[in-house]
GUBAVEX-309889 format. One line per field, with one value per residue: residue number from 0; chain; x, y, z of N, C-alpha, C, O in turn; residue in three letters. Coordinates in nm, 4 decimals. Atoms other than C-alpha are relative to their C-alpha. Example, Ala and Ser with C-alpha at 12.3 -4.5 7.8 and 13.67 -1.06 7.14 Angstrom:
BEGIN
num <- (0;1)
cadena <- (A;A)
n.xx <- (0.0890;-0.0820)
n.yy <- (-0.1190;-0.1190)
n.zz <- (0.0000;-0.0060)
ca.xx <- (1.2300;1.3670)
ca.yy <- (-0.4500;-0.1060)
ca.zz <- (0.7800;0.7140)
c.xx <- (0.0900;-0.0770)
c.yy <- (0.1200;0.1090)
c.zz <- (0.0000;0.0730)
o.xx <- (0.1936;-0.0261)
o.yy <- (0.1181;0.2198)
o.zz <- (0.0665;0.0899)
residuo <- (ala;ser)
//
This chain:
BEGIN
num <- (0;1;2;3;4;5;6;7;8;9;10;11;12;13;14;15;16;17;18;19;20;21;22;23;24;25;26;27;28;29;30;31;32;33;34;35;36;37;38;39;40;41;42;43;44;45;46;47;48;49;50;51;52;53;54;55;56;57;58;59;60;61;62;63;64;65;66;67;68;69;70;71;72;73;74;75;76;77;78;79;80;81;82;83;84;85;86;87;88;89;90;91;92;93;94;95;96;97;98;99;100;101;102;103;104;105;106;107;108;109;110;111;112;113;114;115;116;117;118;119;120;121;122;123;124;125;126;127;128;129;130;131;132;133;134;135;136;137;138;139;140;141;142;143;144;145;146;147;148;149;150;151;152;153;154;155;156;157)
cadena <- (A;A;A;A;A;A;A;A;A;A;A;A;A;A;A;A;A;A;A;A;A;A;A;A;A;A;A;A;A;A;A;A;A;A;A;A;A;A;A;A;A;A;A;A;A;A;A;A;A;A;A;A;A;A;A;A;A;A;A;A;A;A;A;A;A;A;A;A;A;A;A;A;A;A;A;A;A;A;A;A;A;A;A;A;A;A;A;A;A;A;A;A;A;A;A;A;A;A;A;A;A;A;A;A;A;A;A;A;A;A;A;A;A;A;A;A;A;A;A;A;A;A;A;A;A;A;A;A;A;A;A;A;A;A;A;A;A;A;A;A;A;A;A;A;A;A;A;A;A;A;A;A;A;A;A;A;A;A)
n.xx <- (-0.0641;-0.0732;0.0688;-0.1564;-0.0887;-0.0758;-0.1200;-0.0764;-0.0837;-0.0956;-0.0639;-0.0657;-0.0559;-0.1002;-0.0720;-0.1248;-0.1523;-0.0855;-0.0990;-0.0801;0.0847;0.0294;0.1481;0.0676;0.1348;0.0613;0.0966;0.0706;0.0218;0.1655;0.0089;0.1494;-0.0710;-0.1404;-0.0932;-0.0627;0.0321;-0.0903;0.0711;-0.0725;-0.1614;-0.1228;-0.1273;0.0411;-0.0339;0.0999;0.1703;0.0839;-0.0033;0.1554;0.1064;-0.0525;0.0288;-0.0927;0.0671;-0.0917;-0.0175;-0.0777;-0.1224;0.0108;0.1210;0.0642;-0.1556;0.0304;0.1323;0.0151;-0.0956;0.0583;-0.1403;-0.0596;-0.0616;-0.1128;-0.0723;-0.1730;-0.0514;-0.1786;0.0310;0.0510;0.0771;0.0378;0.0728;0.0949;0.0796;0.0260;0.0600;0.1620;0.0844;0.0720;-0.0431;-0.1485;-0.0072;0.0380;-0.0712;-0.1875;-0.0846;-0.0973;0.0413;0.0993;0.0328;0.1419;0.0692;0.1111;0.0754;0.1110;0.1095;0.0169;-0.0632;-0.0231;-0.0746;0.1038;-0.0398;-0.1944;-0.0319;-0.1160;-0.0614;-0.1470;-0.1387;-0.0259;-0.1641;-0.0158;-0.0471;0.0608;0.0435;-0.1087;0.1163;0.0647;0.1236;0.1031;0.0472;0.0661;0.1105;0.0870;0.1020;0.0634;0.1405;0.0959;0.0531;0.0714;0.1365;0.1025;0.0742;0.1248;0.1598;-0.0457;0.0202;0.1255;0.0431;-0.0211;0.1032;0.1034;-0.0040;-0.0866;0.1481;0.0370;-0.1052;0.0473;-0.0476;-0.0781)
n.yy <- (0.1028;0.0692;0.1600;0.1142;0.0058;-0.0715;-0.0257;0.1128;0.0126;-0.0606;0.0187;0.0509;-0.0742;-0.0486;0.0905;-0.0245;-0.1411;0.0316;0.1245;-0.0052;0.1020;-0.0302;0.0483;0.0199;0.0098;0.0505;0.1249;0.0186;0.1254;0.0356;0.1405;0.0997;0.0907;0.0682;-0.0300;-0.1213;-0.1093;-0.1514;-0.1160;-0.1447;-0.0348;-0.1209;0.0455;0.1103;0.0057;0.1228;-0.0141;0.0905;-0.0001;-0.0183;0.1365;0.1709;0.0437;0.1268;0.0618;0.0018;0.0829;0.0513;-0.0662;-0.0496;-0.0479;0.0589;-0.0210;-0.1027;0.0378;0.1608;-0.0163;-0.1741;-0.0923;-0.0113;0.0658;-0.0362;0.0477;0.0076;0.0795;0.1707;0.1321;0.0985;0.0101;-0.0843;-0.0531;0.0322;-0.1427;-0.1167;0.0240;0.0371;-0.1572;-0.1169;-0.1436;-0.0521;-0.0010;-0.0797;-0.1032;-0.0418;-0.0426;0.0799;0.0166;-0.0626;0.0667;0.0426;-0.0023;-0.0004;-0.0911;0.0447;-0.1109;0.0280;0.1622;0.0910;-0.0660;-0.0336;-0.0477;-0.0099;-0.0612;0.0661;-0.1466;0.0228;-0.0667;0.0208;0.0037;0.0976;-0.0527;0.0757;-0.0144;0.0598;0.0248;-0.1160;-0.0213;0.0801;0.0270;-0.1602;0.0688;0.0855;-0.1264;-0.1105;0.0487;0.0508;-0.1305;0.0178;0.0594;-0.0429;-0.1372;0.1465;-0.0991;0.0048;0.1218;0.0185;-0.0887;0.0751;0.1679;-0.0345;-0.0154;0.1636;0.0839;-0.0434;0.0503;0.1119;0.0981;0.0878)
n.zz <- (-0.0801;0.0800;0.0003;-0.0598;0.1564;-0.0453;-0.1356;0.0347;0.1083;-0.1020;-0.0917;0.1238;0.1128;-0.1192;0.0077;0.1099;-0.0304;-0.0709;0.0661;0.1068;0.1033;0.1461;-0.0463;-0.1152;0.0182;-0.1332;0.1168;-0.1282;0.0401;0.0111;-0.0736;0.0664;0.0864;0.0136;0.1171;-0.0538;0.1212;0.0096;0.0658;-0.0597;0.0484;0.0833;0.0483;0.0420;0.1220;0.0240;0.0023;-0.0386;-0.1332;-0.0754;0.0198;-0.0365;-0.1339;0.0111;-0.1448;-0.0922;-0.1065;0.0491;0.0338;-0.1406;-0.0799;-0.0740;-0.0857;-0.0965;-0.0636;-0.0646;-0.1812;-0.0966;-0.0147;0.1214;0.0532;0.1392;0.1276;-0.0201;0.1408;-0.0203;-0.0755;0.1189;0.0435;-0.0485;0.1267;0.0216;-0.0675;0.0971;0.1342;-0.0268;-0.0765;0.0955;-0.0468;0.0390;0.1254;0.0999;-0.0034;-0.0263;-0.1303;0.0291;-0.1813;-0.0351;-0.1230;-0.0296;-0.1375;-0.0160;-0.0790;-0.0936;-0.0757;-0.1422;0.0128;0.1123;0.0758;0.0681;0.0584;0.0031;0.0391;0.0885;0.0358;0.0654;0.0814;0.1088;-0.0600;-0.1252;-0.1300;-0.0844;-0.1312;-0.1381;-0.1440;-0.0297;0.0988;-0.0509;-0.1617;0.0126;0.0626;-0.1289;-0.0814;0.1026;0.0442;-0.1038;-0.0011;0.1277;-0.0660;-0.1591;0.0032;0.0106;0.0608;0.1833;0.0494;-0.0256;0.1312;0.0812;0.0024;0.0860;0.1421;0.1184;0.0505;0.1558;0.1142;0.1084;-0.0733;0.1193)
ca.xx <- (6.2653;6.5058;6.3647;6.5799;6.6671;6.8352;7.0143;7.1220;7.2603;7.4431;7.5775;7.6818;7.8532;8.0508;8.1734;8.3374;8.5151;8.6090;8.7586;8.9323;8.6471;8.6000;8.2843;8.0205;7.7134;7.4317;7.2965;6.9531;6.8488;6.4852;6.3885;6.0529;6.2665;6.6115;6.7902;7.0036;6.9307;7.1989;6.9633;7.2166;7.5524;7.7935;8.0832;7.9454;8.0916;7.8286;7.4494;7.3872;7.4929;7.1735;6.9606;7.1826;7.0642;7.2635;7.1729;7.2903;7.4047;7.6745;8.0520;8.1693;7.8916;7.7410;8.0703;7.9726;7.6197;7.6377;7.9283;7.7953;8.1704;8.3617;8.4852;8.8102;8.8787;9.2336;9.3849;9.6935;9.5187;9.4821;9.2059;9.1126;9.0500;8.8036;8.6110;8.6328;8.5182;8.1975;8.0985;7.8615;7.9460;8.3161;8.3257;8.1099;8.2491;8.6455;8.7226;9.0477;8.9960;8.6981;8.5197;8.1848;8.0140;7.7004;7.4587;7.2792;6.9154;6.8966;6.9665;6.9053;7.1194;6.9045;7.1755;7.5607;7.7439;8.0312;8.3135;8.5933;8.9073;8.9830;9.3605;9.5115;9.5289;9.4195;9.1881;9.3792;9.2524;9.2010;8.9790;8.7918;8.7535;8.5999;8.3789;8.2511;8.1303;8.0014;7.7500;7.6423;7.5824;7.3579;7.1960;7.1112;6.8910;6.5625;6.3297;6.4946;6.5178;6.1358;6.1080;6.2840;6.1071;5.8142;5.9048;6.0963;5.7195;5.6753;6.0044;5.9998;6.0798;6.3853)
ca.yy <- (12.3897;12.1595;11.7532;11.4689;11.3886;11.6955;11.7152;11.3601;11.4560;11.7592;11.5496;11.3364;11.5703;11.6497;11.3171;11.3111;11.6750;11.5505;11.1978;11.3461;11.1208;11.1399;10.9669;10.9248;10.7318;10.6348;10.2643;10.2495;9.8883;9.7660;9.4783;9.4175;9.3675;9.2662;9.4923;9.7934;10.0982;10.4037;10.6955;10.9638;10.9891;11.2752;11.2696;11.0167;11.0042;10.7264;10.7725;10.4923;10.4870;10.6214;10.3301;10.0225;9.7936;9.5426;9.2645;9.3061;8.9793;8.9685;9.0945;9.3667;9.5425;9.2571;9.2031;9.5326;9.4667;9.1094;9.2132;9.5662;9.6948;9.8922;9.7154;9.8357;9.7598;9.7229;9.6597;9.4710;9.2139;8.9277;8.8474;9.2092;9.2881;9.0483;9.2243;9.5144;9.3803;9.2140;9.5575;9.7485;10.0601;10.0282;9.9342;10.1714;10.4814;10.3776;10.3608;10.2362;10.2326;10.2788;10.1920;10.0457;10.1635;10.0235;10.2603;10.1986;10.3607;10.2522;9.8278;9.7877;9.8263;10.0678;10.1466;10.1612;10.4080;10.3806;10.6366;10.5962;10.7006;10.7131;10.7029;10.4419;10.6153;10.3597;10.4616;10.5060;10.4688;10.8217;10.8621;10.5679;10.6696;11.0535;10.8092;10.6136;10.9199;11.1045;10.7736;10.7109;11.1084;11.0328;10.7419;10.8859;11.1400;10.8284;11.1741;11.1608;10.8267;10.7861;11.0743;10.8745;10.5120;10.7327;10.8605;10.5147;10.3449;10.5617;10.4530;10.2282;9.8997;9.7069)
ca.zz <- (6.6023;6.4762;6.3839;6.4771;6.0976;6.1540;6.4953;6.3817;6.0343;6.2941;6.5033;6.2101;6.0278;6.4332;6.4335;6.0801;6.1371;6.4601;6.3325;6.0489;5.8403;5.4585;5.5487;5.7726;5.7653;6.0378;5.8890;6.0892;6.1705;6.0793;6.3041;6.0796;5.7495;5.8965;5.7041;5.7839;5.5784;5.4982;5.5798;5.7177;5.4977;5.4425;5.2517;5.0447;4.6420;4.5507;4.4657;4.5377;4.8977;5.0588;4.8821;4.9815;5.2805;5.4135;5.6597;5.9909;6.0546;5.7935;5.7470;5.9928;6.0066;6.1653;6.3556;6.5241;6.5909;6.7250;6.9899;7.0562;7.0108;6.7472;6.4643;6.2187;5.9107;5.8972;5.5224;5.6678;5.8267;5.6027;5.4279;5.5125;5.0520;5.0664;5.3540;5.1442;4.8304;5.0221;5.2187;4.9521;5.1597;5.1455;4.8111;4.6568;4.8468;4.8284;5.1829;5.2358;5.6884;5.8424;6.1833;6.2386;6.5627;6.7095;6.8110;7.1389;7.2232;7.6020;7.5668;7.2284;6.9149;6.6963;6.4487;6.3007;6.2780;5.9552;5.9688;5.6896;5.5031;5.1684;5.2612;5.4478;5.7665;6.0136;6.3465;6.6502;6.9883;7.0589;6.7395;6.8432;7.1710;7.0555;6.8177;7.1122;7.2795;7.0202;6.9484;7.2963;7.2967;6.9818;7.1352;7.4774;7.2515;7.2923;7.1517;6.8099;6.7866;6.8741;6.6160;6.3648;6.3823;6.2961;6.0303;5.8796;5.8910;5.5420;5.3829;5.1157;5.2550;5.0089)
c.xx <- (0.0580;-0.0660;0.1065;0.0456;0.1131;0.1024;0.0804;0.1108;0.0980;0.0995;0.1046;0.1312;0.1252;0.0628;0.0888;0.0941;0.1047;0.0964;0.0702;-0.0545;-0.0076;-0.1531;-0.0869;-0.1419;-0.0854;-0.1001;-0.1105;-0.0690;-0.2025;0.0217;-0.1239;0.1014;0.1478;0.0841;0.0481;0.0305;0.0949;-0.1204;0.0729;0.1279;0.0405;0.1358;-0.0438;0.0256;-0.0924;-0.1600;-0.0478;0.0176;-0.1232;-0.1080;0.0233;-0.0616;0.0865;-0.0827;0.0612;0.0463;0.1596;0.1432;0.0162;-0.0408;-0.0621;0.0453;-0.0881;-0.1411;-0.0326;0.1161;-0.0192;0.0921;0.0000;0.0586;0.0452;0.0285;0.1490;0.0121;0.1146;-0.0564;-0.0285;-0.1522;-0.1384;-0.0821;-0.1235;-0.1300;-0.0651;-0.0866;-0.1679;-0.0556;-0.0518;0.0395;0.1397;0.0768;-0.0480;0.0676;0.1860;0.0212;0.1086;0.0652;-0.1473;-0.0498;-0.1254;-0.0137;-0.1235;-0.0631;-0.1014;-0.0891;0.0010;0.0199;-0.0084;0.0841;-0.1059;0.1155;0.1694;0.0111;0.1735;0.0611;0.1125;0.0909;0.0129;0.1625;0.0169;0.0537;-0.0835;-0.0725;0.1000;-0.0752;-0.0845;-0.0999;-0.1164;-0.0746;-0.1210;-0.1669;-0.0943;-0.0824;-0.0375;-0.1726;-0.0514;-0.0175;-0.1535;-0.0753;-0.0574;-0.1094;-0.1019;-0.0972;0.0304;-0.0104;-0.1334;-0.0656;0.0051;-0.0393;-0.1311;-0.0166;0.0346;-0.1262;-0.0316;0.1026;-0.0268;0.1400;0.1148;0.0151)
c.yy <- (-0.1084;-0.1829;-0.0874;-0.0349;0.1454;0.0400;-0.0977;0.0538;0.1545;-0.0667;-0.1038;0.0456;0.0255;-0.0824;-0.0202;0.0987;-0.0846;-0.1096;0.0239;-0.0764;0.0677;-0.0473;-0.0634;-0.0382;-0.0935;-0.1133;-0.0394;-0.1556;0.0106;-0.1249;-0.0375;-0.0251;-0.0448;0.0199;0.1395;0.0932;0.1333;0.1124;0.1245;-0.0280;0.1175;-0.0453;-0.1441;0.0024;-0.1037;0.0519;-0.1148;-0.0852;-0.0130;-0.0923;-0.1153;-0.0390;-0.1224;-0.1150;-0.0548;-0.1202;-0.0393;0.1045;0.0809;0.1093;-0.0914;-0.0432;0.0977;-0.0044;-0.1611;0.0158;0.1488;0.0913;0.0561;-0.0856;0.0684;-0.0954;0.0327;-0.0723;-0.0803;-0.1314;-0.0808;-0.0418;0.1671;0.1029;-0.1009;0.0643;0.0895;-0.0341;-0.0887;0.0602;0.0398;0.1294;-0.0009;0.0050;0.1192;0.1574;-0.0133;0.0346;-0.1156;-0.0285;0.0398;-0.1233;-0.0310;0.0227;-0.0421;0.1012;-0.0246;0.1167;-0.0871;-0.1632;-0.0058;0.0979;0.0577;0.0883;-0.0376;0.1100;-0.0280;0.0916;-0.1043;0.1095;-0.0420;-0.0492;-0.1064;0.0363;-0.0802;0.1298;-0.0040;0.0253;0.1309;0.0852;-0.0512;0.0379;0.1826;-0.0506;-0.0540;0.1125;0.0713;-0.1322;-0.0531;0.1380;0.0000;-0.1085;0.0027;0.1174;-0.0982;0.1130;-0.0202;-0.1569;-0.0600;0.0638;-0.1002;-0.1319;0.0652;-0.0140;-0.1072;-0.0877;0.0391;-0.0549;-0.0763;-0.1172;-0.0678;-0.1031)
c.zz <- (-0.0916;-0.0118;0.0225;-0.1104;0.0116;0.0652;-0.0066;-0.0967;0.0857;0.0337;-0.0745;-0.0600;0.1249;-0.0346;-0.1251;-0.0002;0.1447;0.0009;-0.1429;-0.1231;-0.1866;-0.0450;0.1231;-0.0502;0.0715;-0.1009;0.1634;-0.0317;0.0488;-0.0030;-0.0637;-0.1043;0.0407;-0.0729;0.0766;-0.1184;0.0599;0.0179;0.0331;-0.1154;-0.0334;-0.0337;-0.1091;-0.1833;-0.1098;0.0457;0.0467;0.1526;0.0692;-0.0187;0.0043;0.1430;0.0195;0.1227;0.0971;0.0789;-0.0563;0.0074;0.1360;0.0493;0.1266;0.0889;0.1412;0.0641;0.0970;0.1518;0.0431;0.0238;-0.1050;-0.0515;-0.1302;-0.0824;-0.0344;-0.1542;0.0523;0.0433;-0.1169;-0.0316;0.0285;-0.1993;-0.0065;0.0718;-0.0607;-0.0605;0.0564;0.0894;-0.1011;-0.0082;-0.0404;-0.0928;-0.0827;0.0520;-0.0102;0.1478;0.0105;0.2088;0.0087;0.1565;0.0038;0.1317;0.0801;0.0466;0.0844;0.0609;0.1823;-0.0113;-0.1030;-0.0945;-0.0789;-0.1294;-0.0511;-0.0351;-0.1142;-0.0084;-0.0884;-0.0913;-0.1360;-0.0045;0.0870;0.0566;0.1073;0.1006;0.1252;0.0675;-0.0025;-0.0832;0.0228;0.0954;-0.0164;-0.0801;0.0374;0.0274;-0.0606;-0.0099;0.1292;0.0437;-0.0541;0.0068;0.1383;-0.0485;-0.0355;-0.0894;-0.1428;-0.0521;-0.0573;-0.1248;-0.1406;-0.0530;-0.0143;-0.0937;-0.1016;0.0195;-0.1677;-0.0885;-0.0636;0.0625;-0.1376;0.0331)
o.xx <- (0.0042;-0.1060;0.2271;0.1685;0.2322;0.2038;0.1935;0.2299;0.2129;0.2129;0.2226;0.2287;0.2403;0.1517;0.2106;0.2146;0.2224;0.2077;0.0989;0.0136;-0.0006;-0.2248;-0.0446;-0.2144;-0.0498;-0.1837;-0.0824;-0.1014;-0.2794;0.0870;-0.1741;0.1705;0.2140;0.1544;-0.0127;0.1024;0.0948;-0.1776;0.0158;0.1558;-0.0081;0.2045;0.0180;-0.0868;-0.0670;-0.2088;-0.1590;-0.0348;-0.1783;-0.1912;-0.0549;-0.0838;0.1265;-0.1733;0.1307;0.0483;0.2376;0.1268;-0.0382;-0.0056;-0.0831;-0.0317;-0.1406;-0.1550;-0.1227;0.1131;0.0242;0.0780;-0.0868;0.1213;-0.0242;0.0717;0.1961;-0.0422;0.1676;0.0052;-0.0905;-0.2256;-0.2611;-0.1689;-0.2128;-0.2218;-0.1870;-0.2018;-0.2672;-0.1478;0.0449;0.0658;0.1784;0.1825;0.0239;0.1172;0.2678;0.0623;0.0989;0.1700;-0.2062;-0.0147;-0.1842;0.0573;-0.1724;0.0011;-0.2136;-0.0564;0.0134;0.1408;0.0739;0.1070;-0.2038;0.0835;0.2476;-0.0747;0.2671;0.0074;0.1594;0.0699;-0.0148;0.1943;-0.0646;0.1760;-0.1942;-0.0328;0.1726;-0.1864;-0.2031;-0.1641;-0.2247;-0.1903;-0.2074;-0.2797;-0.2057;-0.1993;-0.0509;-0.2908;-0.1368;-0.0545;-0.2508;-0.1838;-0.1455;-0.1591;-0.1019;-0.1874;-0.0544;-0.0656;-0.1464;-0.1539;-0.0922;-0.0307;-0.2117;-0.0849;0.0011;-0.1012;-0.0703;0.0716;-0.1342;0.2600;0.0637;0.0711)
o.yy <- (-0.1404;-0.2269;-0.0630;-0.0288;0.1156;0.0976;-0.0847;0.0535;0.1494;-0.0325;-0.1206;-0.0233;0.0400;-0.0504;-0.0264;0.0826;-0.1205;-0.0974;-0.0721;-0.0964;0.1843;-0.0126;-0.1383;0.0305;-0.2112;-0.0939;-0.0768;-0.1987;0.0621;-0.1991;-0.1445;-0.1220;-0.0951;-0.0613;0.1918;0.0738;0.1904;0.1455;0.2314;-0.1441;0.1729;-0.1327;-0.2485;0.0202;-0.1087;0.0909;-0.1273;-0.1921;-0.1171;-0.1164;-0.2035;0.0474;-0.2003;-0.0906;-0.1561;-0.1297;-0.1124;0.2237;0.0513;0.1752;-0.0464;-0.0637;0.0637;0.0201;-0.1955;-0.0270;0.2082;0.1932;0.0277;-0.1620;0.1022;-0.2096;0.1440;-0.1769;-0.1852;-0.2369;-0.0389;-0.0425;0.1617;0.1899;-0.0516;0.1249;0.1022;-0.0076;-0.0983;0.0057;0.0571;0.1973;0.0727;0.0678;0.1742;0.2268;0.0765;0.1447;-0.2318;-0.0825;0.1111;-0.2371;0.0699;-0.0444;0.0661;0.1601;-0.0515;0.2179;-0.2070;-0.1536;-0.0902;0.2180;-0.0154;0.2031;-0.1042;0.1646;-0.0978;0.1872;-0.2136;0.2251;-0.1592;-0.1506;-0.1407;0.0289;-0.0337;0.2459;-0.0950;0.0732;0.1425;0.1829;0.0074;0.0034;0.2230;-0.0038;-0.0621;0.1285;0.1778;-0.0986;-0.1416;0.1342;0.0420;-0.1094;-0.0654;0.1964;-0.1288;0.0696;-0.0488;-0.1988;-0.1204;0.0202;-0.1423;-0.1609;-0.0203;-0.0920;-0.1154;-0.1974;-0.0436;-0.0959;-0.1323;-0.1058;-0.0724;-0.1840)
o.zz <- (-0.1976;0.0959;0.0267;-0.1084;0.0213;0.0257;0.0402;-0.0652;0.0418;0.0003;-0.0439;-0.0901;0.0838;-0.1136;-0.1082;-0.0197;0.1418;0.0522;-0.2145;-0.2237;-0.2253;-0.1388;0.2111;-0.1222;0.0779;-0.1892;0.2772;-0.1423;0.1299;-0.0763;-0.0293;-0.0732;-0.0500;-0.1331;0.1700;-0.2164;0.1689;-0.0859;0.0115;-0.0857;-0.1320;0.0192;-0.0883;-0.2302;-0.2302;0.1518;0.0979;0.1841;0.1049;0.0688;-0.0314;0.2279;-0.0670;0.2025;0.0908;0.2016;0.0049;0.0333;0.2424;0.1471;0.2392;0.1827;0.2472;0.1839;0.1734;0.2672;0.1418;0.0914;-0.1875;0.0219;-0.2261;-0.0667;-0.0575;-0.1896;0.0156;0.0281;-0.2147;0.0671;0.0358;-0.2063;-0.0755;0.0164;-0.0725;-0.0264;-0.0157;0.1501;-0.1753;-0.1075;-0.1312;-0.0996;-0.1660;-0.0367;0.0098;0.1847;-0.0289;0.2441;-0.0725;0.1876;-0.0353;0.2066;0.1126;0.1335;0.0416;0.1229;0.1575;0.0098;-0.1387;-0.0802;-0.0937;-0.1605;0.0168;-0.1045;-0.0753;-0.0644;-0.0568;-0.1279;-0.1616;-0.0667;0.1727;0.0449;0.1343;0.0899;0.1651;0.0452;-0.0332;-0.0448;0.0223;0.1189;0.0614;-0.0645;-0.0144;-0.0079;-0.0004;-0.0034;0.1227;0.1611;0.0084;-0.0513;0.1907;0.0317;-0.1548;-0.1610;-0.2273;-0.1539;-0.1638;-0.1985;-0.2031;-0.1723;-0.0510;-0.1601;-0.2198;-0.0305;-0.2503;-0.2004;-0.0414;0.0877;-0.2495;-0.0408)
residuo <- (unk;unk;unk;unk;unk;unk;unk;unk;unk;unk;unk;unk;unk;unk;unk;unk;unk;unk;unk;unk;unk;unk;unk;unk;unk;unk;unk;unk;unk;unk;unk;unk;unk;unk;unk;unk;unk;unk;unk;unk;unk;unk;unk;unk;unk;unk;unk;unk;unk;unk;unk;unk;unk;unk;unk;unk;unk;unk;unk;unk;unk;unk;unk;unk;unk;unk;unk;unk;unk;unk;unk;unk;unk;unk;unk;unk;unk;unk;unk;unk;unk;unk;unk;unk;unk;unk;unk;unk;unk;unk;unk;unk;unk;unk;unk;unk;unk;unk;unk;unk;unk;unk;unk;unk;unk;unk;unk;unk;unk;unk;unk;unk;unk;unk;unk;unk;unk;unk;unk;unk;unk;unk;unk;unk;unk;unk;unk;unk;unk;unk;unk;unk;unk;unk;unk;unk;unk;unk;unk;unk;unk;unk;unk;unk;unk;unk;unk;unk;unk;unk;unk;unk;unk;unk;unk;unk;unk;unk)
//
């Protein structure tokens, strides 16, 4: 039988084929340290992806978690290289678009999801909109989740 680290990094891996992604990675949030930890990425060119945490209150990660929407990174928009250059994630993999998704288990946020481009090929709606429903697919699965906040008691806290 398959474990929810598993059916996650699956369903993971759907959402990047299906968004044309160069990356994909589920940042799960820990409400004891207040930090949001990479533990799912594919597509990921950077080792040191999987061991960054960020804290979800800042940039637009925290964008996406504080209004419970998607939030694009758009290079035209002004002041849109600084952004960049103070994301960890979008810096260290070279994404040159990408979308932040919250991920909701039943009311609360228990996650982001980060899809991006190496290319500047913006998000269009209908990407977004396949992105949406792929992560409220992925948080109506409460067993994996439940699974997963198990298992992230052993992690090593940063």
């Amino acid at each position: 039988m398959e474990n929810a680290k598993e059916a996650i990094l699956r369903e993971v891996k759907k959402l990047r084929r299906e968004t044309e992604s160069d990356f994909a990675g589920l940042g799960l949030l820990d409400p004891a340290s207040r930090r949001v930890t990479w533990r799912v990425v594919v597509g990921s060119v950077s080792s040191r992806t999987p061991n960054m945490t960020q804290r979800p209150s800042v940039g637009l990660l925290g964008l996406a978690i504080r209004s419970g929407t998607p939030v694009c990174f758009d290079p035209s928009r002004p002041g849109s290289e600084r952004a960049r250059i103070e994301d960890p994630i979008l810096l260290a993999e070279g994404l040159a678009a990408a979308v932040f998704l919250p991920v909701r288990t039943g009311c609360d946020i228990s996650g982001v999801m980060l899809l991006g481009r190496r290319l500047t090929k913006d998000y269009d709606d209908a990407e977004i909109g396949r992105a949406v429903r792929g992560i409220k697919a992925l948080g109506a699965r409460e067993e994996w989740w439940r699974e997963l906040s198990l298992e992230a008691v052993s992690w090593p806290k940063r």
